[in-house]
Structure formats: C-alpha cells, structure tokens
N, C-alpha and C positions, 0 to 999 in steps of 0.2 A: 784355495780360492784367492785371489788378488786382487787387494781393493785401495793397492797404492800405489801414486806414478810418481815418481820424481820429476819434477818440471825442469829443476834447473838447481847447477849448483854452483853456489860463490865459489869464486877463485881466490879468495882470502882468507881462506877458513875452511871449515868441514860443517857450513850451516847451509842449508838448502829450502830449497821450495818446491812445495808437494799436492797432491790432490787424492784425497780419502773418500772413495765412495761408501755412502752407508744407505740405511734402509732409508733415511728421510732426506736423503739429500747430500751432494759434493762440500763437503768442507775442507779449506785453503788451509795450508801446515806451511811453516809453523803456527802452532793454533794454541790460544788460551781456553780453555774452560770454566767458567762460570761454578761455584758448589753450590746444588740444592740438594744440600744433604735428606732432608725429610719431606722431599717432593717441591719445596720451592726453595728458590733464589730468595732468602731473606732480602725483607724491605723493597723488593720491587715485582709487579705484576711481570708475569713470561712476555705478554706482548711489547712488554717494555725490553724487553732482554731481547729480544728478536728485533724490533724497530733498528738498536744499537748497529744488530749487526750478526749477532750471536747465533747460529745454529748447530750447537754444540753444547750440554752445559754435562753434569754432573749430578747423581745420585748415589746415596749411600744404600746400601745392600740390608746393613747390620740395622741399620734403624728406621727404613724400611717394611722388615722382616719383622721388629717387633712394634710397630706403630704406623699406618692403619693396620696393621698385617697381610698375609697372604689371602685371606678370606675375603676382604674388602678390597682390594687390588685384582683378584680375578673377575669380582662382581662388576666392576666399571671398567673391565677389558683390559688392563695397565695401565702404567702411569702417563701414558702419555694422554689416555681418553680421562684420566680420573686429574690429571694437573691443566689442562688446555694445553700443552705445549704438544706443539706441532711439529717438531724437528727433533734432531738426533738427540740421544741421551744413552752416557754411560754412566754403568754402575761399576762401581768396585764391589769385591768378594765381601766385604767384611775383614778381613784379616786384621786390618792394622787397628780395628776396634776392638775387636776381640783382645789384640795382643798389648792394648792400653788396660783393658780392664784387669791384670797384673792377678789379683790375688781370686777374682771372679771365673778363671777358665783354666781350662786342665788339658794341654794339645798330648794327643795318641794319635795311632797308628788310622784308624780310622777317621779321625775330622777332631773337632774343636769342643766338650763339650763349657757352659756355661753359662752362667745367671746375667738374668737383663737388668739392667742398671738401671731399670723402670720400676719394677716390681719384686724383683729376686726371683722369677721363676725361670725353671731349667730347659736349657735348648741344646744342641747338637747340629753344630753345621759341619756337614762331610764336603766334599768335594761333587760329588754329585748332585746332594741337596743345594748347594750355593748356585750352581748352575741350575737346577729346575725356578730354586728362587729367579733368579733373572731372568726366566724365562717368562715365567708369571709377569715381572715387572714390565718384561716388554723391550728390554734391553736392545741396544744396535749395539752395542759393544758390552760385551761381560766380562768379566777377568778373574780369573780362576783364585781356586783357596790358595794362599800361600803362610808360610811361615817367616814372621815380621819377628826380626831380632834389633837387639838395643846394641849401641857401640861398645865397646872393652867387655864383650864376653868372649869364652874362649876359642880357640881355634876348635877343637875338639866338638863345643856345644855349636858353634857357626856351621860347622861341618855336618854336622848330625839333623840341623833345621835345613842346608839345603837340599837335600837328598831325601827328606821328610817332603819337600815345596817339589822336587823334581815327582816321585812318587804319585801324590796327589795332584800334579799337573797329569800327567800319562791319563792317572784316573778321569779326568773331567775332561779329557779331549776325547777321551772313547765315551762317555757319557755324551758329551755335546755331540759326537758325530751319528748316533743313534737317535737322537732327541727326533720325537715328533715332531714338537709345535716353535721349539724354538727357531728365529730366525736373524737373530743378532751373532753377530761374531766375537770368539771367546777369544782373548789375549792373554800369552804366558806372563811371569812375572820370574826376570833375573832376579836373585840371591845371591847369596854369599856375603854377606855383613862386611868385615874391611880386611878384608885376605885375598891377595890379588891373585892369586893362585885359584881360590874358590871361584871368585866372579869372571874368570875364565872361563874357569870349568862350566861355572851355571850356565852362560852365554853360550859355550859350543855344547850346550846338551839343549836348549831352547831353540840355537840353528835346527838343528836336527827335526825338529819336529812340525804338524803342520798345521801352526797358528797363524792367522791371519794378520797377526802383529805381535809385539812385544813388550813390557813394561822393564826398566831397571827401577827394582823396589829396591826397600831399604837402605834409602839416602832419606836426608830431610826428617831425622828420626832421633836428632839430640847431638849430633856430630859437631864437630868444628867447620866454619869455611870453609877451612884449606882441606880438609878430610873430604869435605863434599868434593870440590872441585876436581882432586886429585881421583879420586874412584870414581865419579861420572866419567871425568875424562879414560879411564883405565879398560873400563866396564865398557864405554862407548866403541871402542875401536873393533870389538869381539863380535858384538852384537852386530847382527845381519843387516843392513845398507837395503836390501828390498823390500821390507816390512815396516809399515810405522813404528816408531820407537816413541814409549810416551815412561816419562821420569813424574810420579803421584806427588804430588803436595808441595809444589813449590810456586811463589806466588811474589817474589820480589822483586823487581825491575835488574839486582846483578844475578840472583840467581837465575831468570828466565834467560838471558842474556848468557850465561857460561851454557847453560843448556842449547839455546840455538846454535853457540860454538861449536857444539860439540856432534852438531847432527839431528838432534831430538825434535821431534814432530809437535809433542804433545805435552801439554802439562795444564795444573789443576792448582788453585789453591783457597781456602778462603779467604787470606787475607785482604783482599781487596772491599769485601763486604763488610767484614769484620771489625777492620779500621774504620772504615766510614760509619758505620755506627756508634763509635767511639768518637766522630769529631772528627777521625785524621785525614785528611785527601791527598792526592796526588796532583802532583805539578813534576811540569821540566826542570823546575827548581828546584824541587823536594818535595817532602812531605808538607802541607801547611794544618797544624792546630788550631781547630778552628772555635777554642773555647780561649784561644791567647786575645786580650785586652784590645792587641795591636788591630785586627778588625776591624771593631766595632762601628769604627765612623768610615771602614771602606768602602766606596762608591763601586769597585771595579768585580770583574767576572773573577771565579775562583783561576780560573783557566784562558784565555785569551785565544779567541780561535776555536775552543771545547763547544760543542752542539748543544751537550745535555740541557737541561732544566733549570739545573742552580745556574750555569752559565749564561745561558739567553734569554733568562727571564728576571733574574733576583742578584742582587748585590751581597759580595764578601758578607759584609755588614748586616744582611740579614738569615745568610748561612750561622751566620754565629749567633744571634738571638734566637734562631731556633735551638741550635746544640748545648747555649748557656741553659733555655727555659725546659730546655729534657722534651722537646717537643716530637711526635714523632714525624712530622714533614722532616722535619730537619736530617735523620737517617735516612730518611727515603731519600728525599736530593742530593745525599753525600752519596748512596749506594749508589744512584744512576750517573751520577758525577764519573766516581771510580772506575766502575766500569765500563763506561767510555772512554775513560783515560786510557783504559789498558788493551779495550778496543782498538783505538788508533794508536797506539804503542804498536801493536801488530801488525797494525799496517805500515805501519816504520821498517820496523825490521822486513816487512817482506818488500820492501821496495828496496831496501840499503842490499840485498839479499842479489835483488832482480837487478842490479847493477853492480853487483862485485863489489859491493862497498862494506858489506859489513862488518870489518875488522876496524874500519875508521869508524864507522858509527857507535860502535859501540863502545867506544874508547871516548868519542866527545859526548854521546851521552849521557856516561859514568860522569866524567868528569865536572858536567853540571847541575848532573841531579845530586849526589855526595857533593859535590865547592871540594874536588880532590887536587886542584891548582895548585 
C-alpha cells in the first residue's frame, strides 16, 4: 500500500517535499514530531499542540504497555479516544527501551524478555505482541521490534543483532498482514550499527519487503557527530526513495538539518520539551537561558515574530521569574514557545526546499543559530 508522494525535490541537495497519508489525516514531510511518550506531550494540552500546527506527535509502546496498560487502553478504545488527540500518532516498538534498560532484559530468538523499571515485574515482548500492542493503542503508524545496538561493539555481535531485527521484521509483517483489527501501518527499521557493509545489507533486505515505510534506527544512540552524519548519509542512499524514510530521536536544529539533507521524511525527539522545562528556548540566535540575570529587566518577546504565548502575550523578563520561582507556567510557556519554534522551523525548511534553496538555507541558518562566522 502507498501512502507517500513526493511533491518535489530540491535541486540542491537530496532533501525534498512529501505528502503522508494516514488514518487521521495528510501530513507535510519533512515533518517534526512532537514526544508524548506516556500519552501526552509534556507541559502542554493536545489542543494546544494542534492549534501550533502539529498533526503528528509520538508515543512510546514500552511505557504505554506498562502504565495505563493494555487493559485500560482497550476500555477507552486507544489512545487517541483515552488522550483527546484527534490526529495522527505514532508509536515506536519499544526497542530502544528495552535495549537502555542494559542489565533488566535478556534478547532471544523469540522477543525481549524483561522487568519494568516500575515495579520489577516480568514481561516479554515478541514481535507479534508489540504489533497487537499498537494495535490496541490505535496506532497510524507502528514500527516493528528491532534490535537497538550501542557504538564500538563488534562486527560479529552488529551482525548477529541485524539479522536477529531482520528475522523479527519478517515475523511482524506476516503478523500485521493477518491482523484483524489493526489498521495503522507498520514500518521496518534499518540496522546494522556502524558497518557499512551491514547497513547496506539491512537497507536492501528492508527494500525488499512490503512496508509501507521505513525507519534508519541506530543513530542518535551515543555516537559521535561526524559518526552520525557519515552513516545517515551512508544508510540514506540504500534506502528506497518511494517510502517515507524517518531517522528516531533526533531533535536538534543541525541534526534535523543533516537529515533533511539527506532525504529523510521524518523525525522525533524530546528535546524540544525537555529543554524548555529546564528554562532553555530556542531563537534564530541560539539557545536563550532563561534563568541567566541578563533577562530579568527584558521588556522584549523571547522570539520576534513567534505566535506562541510567552511571545504575544508576556515579556523575556517574565519568562524568567517564572523559571527562577520553579513555577510551573513558566515550562508550560517555554513548551509551547519551542515548539512553535520548531514548528515554523519546518516550515522554513519546506519553503527553502519548494524553491531549491535549501543548501543555502541551511548553511545561513547554522551559521546564526551556532555565531559559526
């Protein structure tokens, strides 16, 4: 099934513009997504997240599955009847939770087994169960179990976890294609840790098969820059051109940036949320801390031009009394702050995109959000 068109592509680059149909609705690519990991978008209401712009966010699988759980998720029909949120939402497998929890999980031939970081009790996600899981949740987009490796382990052990992730893909694409009730679409997820040779290999065995999209996992997982940049870009050219292609957890204005370079549809990160309830916001300029002295007596918007809340309604100067006094307006106006920033970030890039300019754009915007002069 085909649920991606390519609109149009820069002639400066290998970054383009796309249109994703899903069950709630067409979403513009390249596309940011919001994380509500545990059914919301920390610090801001869904309608607020949708006002922005957003019909797209994120949910986690893994903790999901152990909090409300499956029982409480079928009773109010999924998440999307049990959070208010009216539009698209994908889930990840769990994987790369699982594969943090280091000393709490035990990967075999058949699935994952392991203790909840909530309680210590024992669960087992197979590749079929992670698929019925998002089916329960209600998923428009699911993405299948994979095997989440760290940098500098061996070729041999890299080797042995993709082909474990291939295996387990097969499994959950013939699960998903028998499912009854599910009606979201399941995306694979490239491997092969930093062996160029493997993430070949992963890429033309994930062509092959027929998912309605694709993920390149296993970047953004402790690596260097230049490690990321080189293997997206390595990874990118294998991976199929007709299928969205979405790279998991990357949330920073260069790394979203090397990503649209490079083709990618989609990506996900928390940081945006995360920062801002720590104080930190985004500007064309940089980051501003907004617990630095330097505020305090600012009259001016965090932003100049920014829609949000903090910006048309309240002054620098009172951003920062709230985040000095630990108040909690104060992460809220920074969450809805950021992500509007990164909001119309996107729509930057898909205009610099829809005029062939994105090579230049993204070189003057580096160069004023880092002062790389």
């Amino acid at each position: 099934m085909t649920i991606f068109k390519t609109t149009h592509q820069d002639t400066t680059s290998n970054a383009r513009l796309g249109l994703l149909s899903l069950g709630h609705g067409v979403v513009q690519t390249p596309v940011f997504m919001p994380v509500g990991t545990a059914g919301t978008v920390k610090g801001i209401h869904h309608e607020d997240v949708a006002r922005i712009g957003y019909n797209l966010i994120l949910g986690n699988t893994y903790h999901l599955y152990l909090r409300p759980g499956l029982e409480v998720l079928q009773h109010y029909g999924g998440l999307h009847n049990f959070s208010a949120w009216d539009h698209n939402l994908l889930t990840d497998s769990g994987g790369f939770q699982v594969f943090s929890l280091s000393g709490l999980r035990k990967i075999e031939e058949k699935g994952v087994a392991f203790q909840s970081h909530i309680d210590g009790s024992r669960h087992l996600f197979t590749p079929e169960s992670v698929v019925d899981t998002q089916a329960i949740i209600g998923s428009d987009i699911a993405m299948c179990l994979d095997v989440c490796t760290p940098p500098e382990i061996s070729y041999k052990a890299a080797k042995e976890a993709m082909e474990l992730t291939h295996r387990w893909a097969r499994r959950a694409l013939t699960h998903r294609n028998n499912h009854e009730t599910m009606k979201g679409n399941l995306f694979g997820i490239v491997q092969g840790n930093f062996y160029e040779d493997l993430r070949k290999e992963s890429a033309e065995f994930f062509n092959e098969l027929d998912f309605p999209g694709l993920a390149i996992g296993g970047l953004s997982v402790g690596e260097t820059k230049e490690e990321f940049i080189h293997f997206l870009a390595h990874t990118a050219q294998y991976v199929t051109k007709e299928k969205p292609r979405y790279v998991m957890g990357i949330g920073s204005p260069d790394y979203i940036l090397e990503a649209v370079e490079q083709g990618i549809d989609m990506f996900d990160c928390v940081l945006a949320t995360r920062m801002a309830r720590n104080g930190a916001l985004f500007s064309d300029d940089g980051i501003l801390v907004m617990k630095k002295a330097q505020f305090k007596f600012d009259d001016g918007p965090i932003e100049e031009g920014c829609t949000c809340r903090a910006c048309t309604q309240y002054s620098r100067g009172y951003v920062h009394h709230l985040i000095k006094a630990k108040e909690m307006l104060g992460g809220m106006l920074a969450t809805e702050h950021n992500l509007t920033y990164f909001y119309r970030l996107m729509e930057k890039i898909r205009f610099a995109i829809a005029n062939n300019e994105f090579a230049s754009f993204k070189r003057a915007y580096l160069e004023r959000f880092y002062r790389t002069k």
